[in-house]
The first five atom37 places (N, CA, C, CB, O) and aatype in JSON, in Angstrom:
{
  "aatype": [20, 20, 20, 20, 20, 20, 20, 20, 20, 20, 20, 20, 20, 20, 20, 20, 20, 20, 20, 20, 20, 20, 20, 20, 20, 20, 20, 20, 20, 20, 20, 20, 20, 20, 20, 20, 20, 20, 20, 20, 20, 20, 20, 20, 20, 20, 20, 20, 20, 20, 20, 20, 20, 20, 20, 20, 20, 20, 20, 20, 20, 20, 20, 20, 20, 20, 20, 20, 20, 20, 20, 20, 20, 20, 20, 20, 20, 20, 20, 20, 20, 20, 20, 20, 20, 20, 20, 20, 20, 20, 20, 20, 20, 20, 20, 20, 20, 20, 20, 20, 20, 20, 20, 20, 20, 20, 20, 20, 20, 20, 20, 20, 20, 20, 20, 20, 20, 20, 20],
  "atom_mask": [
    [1, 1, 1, 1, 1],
    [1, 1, 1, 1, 1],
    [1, 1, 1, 1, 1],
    [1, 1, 1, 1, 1],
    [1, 1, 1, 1, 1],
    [1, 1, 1, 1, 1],
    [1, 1, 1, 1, 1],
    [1, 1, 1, 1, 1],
    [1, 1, 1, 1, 1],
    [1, 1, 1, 1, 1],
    [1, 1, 1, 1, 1],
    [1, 1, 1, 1, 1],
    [1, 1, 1, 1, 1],
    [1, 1, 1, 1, 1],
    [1, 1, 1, 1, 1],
    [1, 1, 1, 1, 1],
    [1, 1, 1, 1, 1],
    [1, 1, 1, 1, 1],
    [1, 1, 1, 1, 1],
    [1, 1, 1, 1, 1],
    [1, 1, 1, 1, 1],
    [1, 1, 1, 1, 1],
    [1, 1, 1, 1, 1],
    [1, 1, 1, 1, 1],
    [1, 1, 1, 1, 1],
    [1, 1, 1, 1, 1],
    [1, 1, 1, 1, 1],
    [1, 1, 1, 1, 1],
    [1, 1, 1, 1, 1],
    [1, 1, 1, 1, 1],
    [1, 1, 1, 1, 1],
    [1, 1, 1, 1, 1],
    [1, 1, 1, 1, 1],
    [1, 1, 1, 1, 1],
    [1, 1, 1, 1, 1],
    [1, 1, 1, 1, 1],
    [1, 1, 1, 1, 1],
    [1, 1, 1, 1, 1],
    [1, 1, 1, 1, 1],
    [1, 1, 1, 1, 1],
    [1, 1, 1, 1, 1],
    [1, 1, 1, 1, 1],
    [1, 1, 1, 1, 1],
    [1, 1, 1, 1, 1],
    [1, 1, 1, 1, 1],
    [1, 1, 1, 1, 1],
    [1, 1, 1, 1, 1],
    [1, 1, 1, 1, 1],
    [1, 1, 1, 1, 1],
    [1, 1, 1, 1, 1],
    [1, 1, 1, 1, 1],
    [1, 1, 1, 1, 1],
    [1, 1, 1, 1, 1],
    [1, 1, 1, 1, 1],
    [1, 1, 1, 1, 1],
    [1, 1, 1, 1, 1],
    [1, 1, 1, 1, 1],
    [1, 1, 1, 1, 1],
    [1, 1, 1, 1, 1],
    [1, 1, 1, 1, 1],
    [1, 1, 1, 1, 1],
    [1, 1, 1, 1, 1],
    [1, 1, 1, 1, 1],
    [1, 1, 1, 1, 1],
    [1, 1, 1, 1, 1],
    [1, 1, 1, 1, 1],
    [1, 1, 1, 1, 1],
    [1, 1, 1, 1, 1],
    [1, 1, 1, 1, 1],
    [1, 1, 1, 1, 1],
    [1, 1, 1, 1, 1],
    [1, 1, 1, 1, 1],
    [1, 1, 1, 1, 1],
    [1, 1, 1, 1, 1],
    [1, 1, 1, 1, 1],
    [1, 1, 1, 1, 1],
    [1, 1, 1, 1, 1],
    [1, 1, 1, 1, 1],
    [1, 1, 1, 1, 1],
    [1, 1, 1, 1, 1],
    [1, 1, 1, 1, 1],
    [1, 1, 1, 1, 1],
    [1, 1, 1, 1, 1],
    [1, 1, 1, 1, 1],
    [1, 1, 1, 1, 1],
    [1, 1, 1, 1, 1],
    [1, 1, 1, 1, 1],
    [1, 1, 1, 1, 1],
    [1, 1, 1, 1, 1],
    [1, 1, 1, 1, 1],
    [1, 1, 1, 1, 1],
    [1, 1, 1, 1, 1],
    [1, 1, 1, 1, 1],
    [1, 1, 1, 1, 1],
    [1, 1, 1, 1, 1],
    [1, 1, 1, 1, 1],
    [1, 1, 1, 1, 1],
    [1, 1, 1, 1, 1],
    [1, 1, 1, 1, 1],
    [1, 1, 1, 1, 1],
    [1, 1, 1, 1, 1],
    [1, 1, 1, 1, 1],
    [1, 1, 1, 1, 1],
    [1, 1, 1, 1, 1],
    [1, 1, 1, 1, 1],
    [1, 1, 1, 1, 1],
    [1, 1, 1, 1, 1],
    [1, 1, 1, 1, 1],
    [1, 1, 1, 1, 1],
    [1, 1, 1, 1, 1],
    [1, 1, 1, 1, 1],
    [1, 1, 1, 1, 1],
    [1, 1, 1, 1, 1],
    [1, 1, 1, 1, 1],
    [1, 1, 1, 1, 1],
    [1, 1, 1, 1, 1],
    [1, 1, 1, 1, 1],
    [1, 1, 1, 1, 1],
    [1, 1, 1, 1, 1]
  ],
  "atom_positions": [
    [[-4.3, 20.36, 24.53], [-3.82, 21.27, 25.56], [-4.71, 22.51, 25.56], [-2.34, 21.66, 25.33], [-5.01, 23.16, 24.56]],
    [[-5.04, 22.73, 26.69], [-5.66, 24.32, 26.88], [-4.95, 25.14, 27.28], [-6.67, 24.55, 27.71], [-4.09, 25.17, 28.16]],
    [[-5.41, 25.96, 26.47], [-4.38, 27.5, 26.93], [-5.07, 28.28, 27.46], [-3.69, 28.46, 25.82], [-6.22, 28.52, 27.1]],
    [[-4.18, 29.09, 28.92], [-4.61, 30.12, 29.29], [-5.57, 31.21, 29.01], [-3.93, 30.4, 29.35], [-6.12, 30.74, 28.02]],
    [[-6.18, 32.46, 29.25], [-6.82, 33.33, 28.9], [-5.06, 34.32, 28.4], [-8.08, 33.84, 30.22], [-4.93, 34.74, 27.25]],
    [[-4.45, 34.43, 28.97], [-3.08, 35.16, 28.78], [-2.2, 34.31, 27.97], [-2.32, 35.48, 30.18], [-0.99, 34.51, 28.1]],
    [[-2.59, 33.39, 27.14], [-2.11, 32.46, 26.47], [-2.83, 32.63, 25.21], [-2.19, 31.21, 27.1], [-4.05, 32.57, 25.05]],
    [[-1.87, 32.84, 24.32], [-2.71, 33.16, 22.64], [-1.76, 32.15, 21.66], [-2.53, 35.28, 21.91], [-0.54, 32.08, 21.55]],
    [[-3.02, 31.29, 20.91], [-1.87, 31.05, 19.61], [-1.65, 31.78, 18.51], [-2.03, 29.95, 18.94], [-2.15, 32.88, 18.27]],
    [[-1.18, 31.38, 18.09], [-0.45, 32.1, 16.62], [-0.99, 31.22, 15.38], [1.54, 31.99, 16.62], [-0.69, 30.03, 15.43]],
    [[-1.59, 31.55, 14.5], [-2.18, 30.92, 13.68], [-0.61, 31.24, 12.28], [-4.03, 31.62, 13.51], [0.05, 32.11, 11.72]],
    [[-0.78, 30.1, 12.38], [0.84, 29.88, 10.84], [0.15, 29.55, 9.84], [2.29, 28.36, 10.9], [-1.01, 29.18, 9.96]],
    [[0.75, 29.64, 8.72], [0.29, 29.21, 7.27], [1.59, 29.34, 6.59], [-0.96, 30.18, 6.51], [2.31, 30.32, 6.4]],
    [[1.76, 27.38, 6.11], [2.82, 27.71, 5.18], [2.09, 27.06, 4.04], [4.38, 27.15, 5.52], [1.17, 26.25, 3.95]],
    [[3.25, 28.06, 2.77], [3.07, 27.86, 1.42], [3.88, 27.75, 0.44], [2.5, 28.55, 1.08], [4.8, 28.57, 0.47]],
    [[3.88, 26.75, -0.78], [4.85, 26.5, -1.34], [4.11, 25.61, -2.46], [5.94, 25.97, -0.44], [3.35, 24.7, -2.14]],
    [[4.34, 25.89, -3.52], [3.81, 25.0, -5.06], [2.66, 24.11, -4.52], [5.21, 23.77, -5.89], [1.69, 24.64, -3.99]],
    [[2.72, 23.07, -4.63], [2.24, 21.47, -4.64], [1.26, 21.26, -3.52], [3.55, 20.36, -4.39], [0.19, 20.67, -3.63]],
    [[1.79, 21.86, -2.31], [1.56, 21.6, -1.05], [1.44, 20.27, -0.48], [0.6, 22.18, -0.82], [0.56, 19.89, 0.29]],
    [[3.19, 19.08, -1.27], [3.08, 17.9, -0.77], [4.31, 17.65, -0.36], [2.57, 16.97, -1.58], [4.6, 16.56, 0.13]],
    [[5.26, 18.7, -0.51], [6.83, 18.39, 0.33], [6.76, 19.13, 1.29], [8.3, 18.73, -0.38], [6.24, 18.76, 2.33]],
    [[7.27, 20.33, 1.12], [7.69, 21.56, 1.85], [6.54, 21.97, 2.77], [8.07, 22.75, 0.83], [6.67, 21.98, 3.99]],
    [[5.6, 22.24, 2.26], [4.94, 23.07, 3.13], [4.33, 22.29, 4.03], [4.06, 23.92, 2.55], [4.2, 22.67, 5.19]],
    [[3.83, 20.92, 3.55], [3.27, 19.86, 4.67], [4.46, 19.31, 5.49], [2.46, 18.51, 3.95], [4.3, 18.92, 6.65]],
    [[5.68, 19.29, 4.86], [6.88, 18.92, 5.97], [6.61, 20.34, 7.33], [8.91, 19.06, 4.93], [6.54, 20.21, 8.55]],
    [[6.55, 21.05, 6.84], [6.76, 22.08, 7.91], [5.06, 21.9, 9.14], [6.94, 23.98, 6.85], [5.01, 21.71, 10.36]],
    [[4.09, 22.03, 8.25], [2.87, 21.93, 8.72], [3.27, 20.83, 10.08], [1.73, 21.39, 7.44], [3.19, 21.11, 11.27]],
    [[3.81, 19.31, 9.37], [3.91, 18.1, 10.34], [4.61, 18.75, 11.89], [5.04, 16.76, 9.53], [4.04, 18.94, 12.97]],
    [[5.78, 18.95, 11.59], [7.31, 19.68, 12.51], [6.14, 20.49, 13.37], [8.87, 21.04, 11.34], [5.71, 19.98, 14.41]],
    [[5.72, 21.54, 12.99], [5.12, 22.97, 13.92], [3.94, 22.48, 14.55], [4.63, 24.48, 12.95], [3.88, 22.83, 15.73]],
    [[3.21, 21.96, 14.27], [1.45, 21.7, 14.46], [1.96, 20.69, 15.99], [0.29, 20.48, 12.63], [1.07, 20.1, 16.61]],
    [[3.42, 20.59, 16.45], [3.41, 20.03, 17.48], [3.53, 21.07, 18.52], [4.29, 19.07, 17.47], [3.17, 20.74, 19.65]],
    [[4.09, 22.54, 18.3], [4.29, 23.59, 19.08], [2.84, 23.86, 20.09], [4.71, 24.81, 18.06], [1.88, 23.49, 19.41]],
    [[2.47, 24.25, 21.12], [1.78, 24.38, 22.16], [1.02, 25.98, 21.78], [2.79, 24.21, 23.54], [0.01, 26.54, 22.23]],
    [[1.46, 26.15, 21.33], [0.95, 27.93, 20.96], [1.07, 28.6, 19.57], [1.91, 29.02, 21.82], [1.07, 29.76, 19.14]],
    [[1.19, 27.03, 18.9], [0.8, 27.38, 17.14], [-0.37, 26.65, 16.68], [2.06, 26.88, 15.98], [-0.46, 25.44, 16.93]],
    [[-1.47, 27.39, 15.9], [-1.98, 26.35, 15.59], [-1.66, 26.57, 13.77], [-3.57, 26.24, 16.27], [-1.53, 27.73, 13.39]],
    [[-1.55, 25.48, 12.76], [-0.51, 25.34, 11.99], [-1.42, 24.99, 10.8], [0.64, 24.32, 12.48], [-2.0, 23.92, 10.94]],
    [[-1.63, 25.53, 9.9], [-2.01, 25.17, 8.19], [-1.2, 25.08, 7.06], [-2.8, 26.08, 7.63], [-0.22, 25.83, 7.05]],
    [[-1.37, 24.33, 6.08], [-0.37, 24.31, 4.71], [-1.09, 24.33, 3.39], [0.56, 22.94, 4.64], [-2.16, 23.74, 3.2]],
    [[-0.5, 24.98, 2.58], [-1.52, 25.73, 1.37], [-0.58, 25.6, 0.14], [-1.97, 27.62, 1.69], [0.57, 26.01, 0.31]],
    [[-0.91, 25.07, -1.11], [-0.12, 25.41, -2.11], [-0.73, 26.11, -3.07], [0.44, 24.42, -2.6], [-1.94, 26.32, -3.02]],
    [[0.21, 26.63, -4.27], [-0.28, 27.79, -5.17], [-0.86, 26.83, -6.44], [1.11, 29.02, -5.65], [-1.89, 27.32, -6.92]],
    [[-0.47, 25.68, -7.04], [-0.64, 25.34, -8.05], [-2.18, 25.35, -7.69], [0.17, 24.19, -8.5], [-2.77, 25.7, -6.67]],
    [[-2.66, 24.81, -8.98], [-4.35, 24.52, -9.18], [-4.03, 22.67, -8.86], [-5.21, 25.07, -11.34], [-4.78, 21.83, -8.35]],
    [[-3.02, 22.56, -9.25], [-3.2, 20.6, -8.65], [-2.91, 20.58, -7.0], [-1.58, 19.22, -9.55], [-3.24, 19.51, -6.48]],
    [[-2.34, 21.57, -6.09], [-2.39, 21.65, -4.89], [-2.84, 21.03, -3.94], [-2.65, 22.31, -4.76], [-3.95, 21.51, -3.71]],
    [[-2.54, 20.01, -3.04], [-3.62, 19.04, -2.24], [-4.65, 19.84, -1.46], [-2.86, 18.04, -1.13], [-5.87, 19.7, -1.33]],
    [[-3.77, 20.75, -0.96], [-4.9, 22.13, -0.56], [-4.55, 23.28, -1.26], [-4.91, 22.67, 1.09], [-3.5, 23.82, -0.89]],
    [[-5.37, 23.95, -2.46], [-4.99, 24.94, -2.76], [-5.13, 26.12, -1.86], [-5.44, 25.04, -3.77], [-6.15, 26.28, -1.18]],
    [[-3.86, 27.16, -1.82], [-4.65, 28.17, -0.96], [-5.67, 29.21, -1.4], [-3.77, 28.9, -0.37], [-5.85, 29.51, -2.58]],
    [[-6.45, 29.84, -0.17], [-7.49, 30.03, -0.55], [-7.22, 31.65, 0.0], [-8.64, 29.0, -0.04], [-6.23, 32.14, 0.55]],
    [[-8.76, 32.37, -0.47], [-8.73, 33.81, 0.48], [-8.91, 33.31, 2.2], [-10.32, 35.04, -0.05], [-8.32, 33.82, 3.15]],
    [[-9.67, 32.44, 2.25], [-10.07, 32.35, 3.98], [-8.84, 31.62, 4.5], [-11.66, 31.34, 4.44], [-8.62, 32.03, 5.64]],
    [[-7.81, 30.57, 4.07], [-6.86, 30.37, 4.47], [-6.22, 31.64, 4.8], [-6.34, 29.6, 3.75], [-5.94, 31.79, 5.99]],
    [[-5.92, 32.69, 3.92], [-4.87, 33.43, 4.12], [-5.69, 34.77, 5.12], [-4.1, 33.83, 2.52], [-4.89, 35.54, 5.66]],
    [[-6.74, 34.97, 5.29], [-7.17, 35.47, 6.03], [-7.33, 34.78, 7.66], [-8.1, 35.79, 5.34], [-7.31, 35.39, 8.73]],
    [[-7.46, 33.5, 7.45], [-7.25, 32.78, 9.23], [-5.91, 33.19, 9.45], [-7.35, 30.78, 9.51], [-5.76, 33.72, 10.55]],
    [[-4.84, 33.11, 8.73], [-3.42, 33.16, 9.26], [-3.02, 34.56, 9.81], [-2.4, 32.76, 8.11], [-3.13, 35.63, 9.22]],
    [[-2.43, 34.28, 11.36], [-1.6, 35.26, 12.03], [-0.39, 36.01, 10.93], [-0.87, 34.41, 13.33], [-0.19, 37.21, 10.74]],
    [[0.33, 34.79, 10.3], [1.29, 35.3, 9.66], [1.62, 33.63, 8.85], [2.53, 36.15, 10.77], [1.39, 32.47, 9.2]],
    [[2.45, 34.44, 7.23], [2.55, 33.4, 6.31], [3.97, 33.32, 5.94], [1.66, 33.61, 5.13], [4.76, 34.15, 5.5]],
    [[4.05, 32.05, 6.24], [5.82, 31.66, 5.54], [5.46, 31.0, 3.76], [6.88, 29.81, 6.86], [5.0, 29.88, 3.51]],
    [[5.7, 31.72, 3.08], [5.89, 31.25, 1.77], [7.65, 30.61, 1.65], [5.5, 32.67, 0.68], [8.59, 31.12, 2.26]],
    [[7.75, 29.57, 0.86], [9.1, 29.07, 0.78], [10.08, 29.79, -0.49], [8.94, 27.45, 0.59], [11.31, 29.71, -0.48]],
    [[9.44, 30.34, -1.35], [10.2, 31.25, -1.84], [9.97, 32.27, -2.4], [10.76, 30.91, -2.38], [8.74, 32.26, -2.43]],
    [[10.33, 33.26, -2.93], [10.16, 34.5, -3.39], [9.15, 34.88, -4.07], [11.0, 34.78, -3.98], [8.4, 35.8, -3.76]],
    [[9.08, 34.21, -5.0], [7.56, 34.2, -6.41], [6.57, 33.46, -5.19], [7.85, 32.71, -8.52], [5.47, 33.98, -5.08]],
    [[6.73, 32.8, -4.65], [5.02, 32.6, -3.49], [4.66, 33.82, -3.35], [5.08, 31.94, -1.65], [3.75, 34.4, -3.95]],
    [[5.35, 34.22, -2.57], [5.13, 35.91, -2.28], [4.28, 36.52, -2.82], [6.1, 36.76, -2.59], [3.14, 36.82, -2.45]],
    [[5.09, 36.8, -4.16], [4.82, 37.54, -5.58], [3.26, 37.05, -5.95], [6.07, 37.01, -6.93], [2.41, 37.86, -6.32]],
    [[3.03, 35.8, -5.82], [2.01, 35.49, -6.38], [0.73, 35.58, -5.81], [2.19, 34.51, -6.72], [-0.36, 35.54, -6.38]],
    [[1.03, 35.73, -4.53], [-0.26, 36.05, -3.61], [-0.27, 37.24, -3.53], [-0.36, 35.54, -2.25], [-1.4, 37.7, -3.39]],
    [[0.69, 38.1, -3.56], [0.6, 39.82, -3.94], [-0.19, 39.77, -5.4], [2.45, 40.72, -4.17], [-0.94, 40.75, -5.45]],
    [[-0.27, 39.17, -6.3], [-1.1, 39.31, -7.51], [-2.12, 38.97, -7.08], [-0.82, 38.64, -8.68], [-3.1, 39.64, -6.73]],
    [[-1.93, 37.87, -7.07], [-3.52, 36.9, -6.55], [-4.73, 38.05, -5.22], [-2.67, 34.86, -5.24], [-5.91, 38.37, -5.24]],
    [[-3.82, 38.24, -4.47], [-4.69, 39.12, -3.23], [-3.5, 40.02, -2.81], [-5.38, 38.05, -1.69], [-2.43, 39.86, -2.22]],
    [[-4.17, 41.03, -3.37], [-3.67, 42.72, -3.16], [-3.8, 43.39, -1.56], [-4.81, 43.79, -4.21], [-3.17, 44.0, -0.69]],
    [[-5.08, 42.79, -1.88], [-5.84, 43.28, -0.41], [-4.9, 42.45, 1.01], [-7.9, 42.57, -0.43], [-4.42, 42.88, 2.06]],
    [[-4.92, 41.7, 0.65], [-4.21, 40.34, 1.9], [-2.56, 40.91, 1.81], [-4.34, 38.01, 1.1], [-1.87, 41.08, 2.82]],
    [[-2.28, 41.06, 1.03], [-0.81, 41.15, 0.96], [-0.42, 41.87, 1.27], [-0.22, 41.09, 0.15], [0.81, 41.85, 1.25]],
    [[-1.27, 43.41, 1.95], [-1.05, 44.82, 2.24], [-0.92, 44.62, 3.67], [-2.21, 45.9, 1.77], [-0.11, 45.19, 4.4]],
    [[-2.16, 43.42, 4.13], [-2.75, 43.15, 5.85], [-1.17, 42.6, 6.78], [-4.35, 41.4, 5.9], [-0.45, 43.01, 7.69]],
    [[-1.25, 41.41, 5.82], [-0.75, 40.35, 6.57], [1.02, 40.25, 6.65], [-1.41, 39.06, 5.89], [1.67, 40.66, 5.69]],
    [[1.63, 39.74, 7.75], [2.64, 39.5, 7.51], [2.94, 38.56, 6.47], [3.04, 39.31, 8.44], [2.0, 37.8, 6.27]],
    [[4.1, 38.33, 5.62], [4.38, 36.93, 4.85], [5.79, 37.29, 4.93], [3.68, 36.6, 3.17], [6.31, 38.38, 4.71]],
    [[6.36, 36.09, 5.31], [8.08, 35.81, 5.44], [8.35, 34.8, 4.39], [8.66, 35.12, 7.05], [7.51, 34.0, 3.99]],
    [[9.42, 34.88, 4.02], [10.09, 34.3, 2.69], [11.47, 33.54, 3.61], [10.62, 35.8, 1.27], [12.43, 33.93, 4.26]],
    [[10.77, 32.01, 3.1], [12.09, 31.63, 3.84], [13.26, 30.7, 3.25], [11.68, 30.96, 5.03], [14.11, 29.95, 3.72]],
    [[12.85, 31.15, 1.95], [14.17, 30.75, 0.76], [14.55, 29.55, 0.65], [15.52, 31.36, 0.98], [15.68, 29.23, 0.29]],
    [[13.49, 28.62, 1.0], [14.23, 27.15, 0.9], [13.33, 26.46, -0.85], [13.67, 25.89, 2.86], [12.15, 26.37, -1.17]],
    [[14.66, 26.11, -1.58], [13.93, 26.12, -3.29], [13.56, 24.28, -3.12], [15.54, 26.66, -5.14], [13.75, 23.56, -2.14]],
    [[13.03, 23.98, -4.32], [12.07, 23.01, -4.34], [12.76, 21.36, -4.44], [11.12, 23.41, -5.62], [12.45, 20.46, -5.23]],
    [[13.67, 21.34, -3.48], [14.37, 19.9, -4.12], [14.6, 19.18, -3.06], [15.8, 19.99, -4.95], [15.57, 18.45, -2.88]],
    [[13.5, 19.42, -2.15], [13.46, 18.16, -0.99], [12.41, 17.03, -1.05], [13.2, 18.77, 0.45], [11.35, 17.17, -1.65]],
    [[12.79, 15.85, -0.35], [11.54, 15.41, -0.43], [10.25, 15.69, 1.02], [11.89, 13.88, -0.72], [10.33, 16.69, 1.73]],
    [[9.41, 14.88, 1.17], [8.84, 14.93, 2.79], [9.42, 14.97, 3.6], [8.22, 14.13, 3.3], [10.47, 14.41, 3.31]],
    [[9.45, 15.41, 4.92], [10.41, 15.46, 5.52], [11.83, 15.04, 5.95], [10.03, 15.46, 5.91], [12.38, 14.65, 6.99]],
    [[12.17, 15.27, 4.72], [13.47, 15.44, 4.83], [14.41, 15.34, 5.69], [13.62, 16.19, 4.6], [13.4, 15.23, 6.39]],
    [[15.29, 15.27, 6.36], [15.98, 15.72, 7.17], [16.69, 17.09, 7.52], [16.54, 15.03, 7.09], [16.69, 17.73, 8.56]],
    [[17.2, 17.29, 6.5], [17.98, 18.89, 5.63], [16.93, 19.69, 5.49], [18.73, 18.76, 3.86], [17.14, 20.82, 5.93]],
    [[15.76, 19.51, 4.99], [14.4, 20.59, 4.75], [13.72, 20.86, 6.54], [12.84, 19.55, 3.44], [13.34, 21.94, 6.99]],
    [[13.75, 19.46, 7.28], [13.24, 19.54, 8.62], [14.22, 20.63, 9.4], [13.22, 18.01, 9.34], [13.69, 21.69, 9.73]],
    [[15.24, 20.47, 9.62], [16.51, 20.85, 9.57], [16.78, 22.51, 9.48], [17.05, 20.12, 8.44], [17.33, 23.33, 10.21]],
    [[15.96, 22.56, 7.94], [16.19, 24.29, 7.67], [14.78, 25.02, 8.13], [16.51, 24.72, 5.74], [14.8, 26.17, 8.58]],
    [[13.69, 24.37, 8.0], [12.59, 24.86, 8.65], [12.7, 25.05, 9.85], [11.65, 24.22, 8.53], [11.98, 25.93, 10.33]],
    [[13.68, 24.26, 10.81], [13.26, 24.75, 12.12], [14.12, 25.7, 12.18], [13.25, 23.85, 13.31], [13.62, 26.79, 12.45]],
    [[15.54, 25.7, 11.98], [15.77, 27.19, 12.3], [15.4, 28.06, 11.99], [16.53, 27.59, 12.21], [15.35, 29.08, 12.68]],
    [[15.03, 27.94, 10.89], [14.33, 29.35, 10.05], [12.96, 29.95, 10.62], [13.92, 28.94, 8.38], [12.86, 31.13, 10.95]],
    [[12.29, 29.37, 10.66], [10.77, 29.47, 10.95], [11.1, 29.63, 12.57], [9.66, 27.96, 10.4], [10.35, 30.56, 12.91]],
    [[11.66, 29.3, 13.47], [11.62, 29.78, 15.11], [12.38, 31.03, 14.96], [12.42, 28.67, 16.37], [12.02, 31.95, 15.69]],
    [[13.59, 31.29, 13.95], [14.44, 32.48, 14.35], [13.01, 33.45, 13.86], [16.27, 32.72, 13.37], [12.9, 34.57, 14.37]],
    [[12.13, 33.05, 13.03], [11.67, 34.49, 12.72], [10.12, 34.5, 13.65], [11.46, 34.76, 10.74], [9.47, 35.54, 13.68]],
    [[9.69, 33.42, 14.29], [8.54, 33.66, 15.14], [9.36, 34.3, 16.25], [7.61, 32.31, 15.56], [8.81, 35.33, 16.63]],
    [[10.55, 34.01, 16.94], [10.82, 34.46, 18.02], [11.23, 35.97, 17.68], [11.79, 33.58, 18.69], [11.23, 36.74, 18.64]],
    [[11.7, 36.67, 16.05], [11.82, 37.77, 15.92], [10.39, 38.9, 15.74], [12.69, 37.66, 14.96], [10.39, 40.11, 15.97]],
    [[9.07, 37.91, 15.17], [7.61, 38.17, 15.78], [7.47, 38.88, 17.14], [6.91, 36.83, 15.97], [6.96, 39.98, 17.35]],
    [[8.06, 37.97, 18.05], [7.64, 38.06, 19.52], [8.04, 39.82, 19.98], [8.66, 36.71, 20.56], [7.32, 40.56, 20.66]],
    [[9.41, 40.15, 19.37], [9.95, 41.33, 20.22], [8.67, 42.44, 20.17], [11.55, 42.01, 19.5], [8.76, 43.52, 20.75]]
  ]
}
């Protein structure tokens, strides 16, 4: 799809441990939205994609899935963590791939707070 000149996407980045449940469940769900374009990043060093500085620098704004993500990219990058938005969206580590219940809590969660972005 092409977008307008008055048409902007929103570059997402989610993050969460492993980066093989959660954050790629969400990546799958969003990367279908028309005006997101959508990345997934995890913190461990075994990470399928670890995140990186240029990941977190492409991103408009970052959903970490829980609290210590946060925390840890505030250690990890001081500098980034001052810039960028990052939302915490409290969902803890006991789903599998998309889930139903994890699909479920990502979408409300993650639209109530892009559409609270928008105002």
């Amino acid at each position: 799809m092409i977008l307008s000149k008055t048409e902007q996407c929103t570059k997402v980045l989610f993050v969460c441990d492993a980066n093989r449940l959660r954050s790629p469940t969400a990546e799958a769900i969003f990367s279908r939205h028309p005006t997101l374009q959508v990345r997934s990043a995890g913190l461990s060093n075994e990470a399928t994609v670890p995140l990186s500085l240029d990941l977190l620098e492409w991103a408009d704004v970052i959903f970490v899935m829980e609290r210590r993500h946060r925390n840890i990219i505030h250690s990890r990058f001081k500098d980034i963590y001052q810039r960028k938005r990052i939302i915490c969206l409290y969902i803890p580590d006991e789903f599998e791939f998309m889930d139903p219940e994890l699909v479920q809590l990502l979408e409300e969660r993650v639209t109530r707070k892009l559409g609270d972005l928008k105002r």
